[in-house]
ZAVEX-428730 format. One record per residue (C-alpha): residue number from 1; x, y, z; residue in one letter. Coordinates in steps of 0.1 Angstrom, whole numbers, always signed. Each point is the difference from the previous one (the first is absolute). Last residue first. Example, Ala and Ser with C-alpha at 12.3 -4.5 7.8 and 13.67 -1.06 7.14 Angstrom:
% ZAVEX-428730
PT;2;+137;-11;+71;S;
PT;1;-14;-34;+7;A;
% end
This chain:
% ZAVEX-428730
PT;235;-346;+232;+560;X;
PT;234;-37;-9;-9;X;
PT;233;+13;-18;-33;X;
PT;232;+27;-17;+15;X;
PT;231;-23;-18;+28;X;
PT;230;-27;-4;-33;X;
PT;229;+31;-19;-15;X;
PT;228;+7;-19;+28;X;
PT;227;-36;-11;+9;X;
PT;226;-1;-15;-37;X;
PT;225;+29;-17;-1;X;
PT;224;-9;-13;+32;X;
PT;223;-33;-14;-13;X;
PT;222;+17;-14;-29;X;
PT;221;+23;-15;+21;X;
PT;220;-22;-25;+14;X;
PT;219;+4;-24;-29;X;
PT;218;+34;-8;+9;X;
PT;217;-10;-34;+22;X;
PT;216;-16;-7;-36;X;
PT;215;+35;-9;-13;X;
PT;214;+14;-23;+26;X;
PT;213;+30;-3;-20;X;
PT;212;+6;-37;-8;X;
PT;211;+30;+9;-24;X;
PT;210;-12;-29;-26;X;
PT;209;+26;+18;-26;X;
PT;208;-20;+14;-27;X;
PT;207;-33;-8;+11;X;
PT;206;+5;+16;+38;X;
PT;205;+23;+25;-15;X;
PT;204;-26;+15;-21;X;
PT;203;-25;+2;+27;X;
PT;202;+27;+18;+21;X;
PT;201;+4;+24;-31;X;
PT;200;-37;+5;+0;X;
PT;199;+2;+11;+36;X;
PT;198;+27;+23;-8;X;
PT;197;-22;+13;-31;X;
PT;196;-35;+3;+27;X;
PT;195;+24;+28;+21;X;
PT;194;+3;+17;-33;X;
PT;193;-35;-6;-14;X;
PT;192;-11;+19;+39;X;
PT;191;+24;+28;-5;X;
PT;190;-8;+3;-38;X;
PT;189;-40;+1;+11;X;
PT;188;+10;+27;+33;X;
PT;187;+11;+21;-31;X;
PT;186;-30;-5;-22;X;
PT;185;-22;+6;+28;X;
PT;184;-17;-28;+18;X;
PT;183;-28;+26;+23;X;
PT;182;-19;+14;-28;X;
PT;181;+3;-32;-24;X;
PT;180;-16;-20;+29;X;
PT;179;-33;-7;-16;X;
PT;178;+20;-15;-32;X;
PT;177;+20;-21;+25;X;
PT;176;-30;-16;+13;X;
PT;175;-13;-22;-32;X;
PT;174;+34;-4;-9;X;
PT;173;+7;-19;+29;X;
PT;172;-36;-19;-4;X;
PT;171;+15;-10;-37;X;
PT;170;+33;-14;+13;X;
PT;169;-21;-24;+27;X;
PT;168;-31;-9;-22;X;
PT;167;+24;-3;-33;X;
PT;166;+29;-16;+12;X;
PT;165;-22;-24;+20;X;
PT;164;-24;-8;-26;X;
PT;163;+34;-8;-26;X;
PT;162;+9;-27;+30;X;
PT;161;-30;-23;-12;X;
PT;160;+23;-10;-31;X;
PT;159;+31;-12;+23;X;
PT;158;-26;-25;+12;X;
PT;157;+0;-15;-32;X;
PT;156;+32;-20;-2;X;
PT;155;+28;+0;+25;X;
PT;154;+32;-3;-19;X;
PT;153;-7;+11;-32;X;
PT;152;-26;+28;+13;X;
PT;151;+29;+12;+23;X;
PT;150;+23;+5;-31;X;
PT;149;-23;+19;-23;X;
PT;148;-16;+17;+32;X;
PT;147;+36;+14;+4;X;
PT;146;+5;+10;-34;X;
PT;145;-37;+21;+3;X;
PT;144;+16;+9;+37;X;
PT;143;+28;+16;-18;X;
PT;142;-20;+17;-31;X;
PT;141;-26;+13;+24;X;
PT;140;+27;+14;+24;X;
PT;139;+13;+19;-27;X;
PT;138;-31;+11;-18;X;
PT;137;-12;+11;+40;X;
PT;136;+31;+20;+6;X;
PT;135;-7;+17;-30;X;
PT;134;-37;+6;+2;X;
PT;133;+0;+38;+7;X;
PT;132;-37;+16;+5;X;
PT;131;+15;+17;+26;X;
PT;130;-16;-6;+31;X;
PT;129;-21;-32;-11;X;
PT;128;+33;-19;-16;X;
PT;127;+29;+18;+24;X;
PT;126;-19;-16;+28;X;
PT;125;-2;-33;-16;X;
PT;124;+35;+4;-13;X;
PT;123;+11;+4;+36;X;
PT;122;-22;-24;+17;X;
PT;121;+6;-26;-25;X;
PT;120;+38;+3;-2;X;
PT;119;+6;+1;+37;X;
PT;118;-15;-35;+4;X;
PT;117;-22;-26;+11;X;
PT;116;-30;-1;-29;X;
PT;115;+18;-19;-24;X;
PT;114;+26;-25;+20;X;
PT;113;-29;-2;+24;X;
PT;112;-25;-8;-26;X;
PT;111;+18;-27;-19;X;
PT;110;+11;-20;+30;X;
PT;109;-36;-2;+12;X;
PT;108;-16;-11;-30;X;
PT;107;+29;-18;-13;X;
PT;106;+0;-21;+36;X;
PT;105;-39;-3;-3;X;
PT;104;+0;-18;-34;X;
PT;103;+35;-19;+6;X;
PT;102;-18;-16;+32;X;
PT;101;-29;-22;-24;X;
PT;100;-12;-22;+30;X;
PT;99;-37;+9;-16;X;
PT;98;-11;+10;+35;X;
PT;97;-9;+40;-16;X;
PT;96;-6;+11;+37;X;
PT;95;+36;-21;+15;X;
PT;94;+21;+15;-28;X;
PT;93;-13;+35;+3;X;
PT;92;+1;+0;+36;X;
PT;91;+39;-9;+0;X;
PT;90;+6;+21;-25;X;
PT;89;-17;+30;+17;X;
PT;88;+18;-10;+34;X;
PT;87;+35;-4;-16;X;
PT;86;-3;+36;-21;X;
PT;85;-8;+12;+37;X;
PT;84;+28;-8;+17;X;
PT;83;+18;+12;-29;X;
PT;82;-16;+30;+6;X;
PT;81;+3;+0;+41;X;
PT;80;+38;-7;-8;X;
PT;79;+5;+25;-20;X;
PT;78;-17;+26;+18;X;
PT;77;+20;-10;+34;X;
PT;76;-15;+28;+22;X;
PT;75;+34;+9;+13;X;
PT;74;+16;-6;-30;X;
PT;73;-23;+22;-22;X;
PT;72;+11;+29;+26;X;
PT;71;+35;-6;-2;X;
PT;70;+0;-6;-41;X;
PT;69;-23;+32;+2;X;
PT;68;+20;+20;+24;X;
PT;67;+33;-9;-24;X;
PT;66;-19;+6;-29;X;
PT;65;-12;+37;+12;X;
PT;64;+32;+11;+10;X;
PT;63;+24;-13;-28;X;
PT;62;-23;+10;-28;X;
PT;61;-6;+35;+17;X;
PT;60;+39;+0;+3;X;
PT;59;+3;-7;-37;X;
PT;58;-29;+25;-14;X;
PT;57;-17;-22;-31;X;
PT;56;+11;-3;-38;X;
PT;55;+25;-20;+3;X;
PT;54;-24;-31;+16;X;
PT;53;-21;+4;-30;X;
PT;52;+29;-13;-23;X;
PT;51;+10;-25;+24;X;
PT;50;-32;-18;+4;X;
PT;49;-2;-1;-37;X;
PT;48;+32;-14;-1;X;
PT;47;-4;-23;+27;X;
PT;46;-29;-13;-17;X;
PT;45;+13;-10;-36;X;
PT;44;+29;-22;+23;X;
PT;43;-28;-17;+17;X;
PT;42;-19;-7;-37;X;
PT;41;+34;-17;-8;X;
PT;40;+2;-22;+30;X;
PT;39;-38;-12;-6;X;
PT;38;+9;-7;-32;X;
PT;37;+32;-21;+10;X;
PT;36;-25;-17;+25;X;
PT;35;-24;-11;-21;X;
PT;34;+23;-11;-27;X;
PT;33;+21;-22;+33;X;
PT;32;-36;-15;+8;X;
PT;31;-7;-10;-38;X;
PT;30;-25;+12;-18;X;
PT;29;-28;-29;-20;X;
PT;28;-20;-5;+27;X;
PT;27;-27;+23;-1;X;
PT;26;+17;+26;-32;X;
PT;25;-41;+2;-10;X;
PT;24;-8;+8;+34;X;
PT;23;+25;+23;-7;X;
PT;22;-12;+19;-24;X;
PT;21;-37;+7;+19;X;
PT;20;+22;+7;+29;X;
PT;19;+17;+31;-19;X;
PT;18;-35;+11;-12;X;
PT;17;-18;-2;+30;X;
PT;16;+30;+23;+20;X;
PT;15;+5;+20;-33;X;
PT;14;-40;+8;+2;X;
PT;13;+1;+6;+42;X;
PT;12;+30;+27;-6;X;
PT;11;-20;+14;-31;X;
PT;10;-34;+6;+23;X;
PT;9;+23;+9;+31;X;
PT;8;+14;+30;-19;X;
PT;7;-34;+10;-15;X;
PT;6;-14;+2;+30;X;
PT;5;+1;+34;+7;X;
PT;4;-12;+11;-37;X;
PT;3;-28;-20;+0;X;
PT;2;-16;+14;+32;X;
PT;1;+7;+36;-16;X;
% end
């Protein structure tokens, strides 16, 4: 059973080792406009996978519950605190290890938010120990395995410590959403993926097209997805 829920977050944390393991072999050798023509075409990947699972959701419950999460994420500033946060851990990282090597904490830190902050790994973690159902995980493993590729060429070997985020962080969502199977039903699960496609279409947009939406600030609209379609349920 253990196995089984973590089995997403084991092949995500593989492609995550693998990918940087390539491209510390790429380390210095790709070119900033290569990296960043990738790094357009992964975006483009994205909004289509945030678009597909977006269609599949209940519009006005989409338009509800993300506009009271983009509101309510603003109000507490969840990107900010995170990126806030990204700074502190590199900045303690870099001043602990005292080898005056920044590129090491900065892929660290860089690494692990663009893999663990995000629609994608919520929803295909939840979708992973609910239903067994890796897809969303393959796709985001093959993504952030390119991404690692690119990061690890850039910033070196602290892109390889991010795989131990991936796996504590996606594997302990697992872990809980197979003791919540009784309360996420499969239809509150599309509701919840659908709401986690638009935010997977803003992540798509960000790397596409540098759109600076404040993804995380969206975050929050999970939880009124979910009060919204227990409101509909009771009525």
């Amino acid at each position: 059973m253990a196995l089984t829920i973590i089995i997403g977050a084991t092949i995500n944390a593989a492609a995550v080792l693998s990918g940087g393991l390539l491209g510390l072999l790429f380390k210095g050798r790709l070119s900033r406009e290569t990296a960043e023509n990738i790094t357009r075409a992964l975006g483009l990947c994205v909004c289509i996978i945030g678009i597909s699972g977006a269609l599949k959701g209940d519009i006005m419950l989409l338009v509800i519950s993300l506009a009271l999460g983009a509101f309510t994420g603003g109000l507490l500033d969840i990107d900010g605190r995170l990126n806030g946060l990204g700074l502190w851990l590199q900045k303690k990282i870099s001043r602990d290890k005292n080898t005056g090597n920044n590129s090491f904490a900065e892929g660290f830190v860089a690494a692990s938010l663009l893999f663990c902050v995000g629609a994608m790994a919520i929803v295909g973690s939840i979708e992973s120990g609910l239903r067994n159902d890796q897809s969303i995980i393959f796709t985001k493993s093959v993504i952030d395995g390119v991404s690692a590729v690119v990061f690890a060429s850039s910033f070196g070997a602290g892109v390889l410590f991010a795989a131990a985020a991936v796996f504590v962080y996606q594997g302990s969502i697992e872990f809980f959403a197979g003791y919540l199977q009784n309360i996420l039903t499969d239809e509150l699960i599309t509701q919840l993926s659908a709401a986690g496609g638009v935010m997977i279409f803003a992540i798509g947009l960000n790397m596409a097209a540098s759109a600076g939406i404040k993804t995380a600030n969206l975050l929050p609209g999970f939880l009124f997805a979910a009060g919204y379609y227990y409101l509909l349920e009771v009525l």
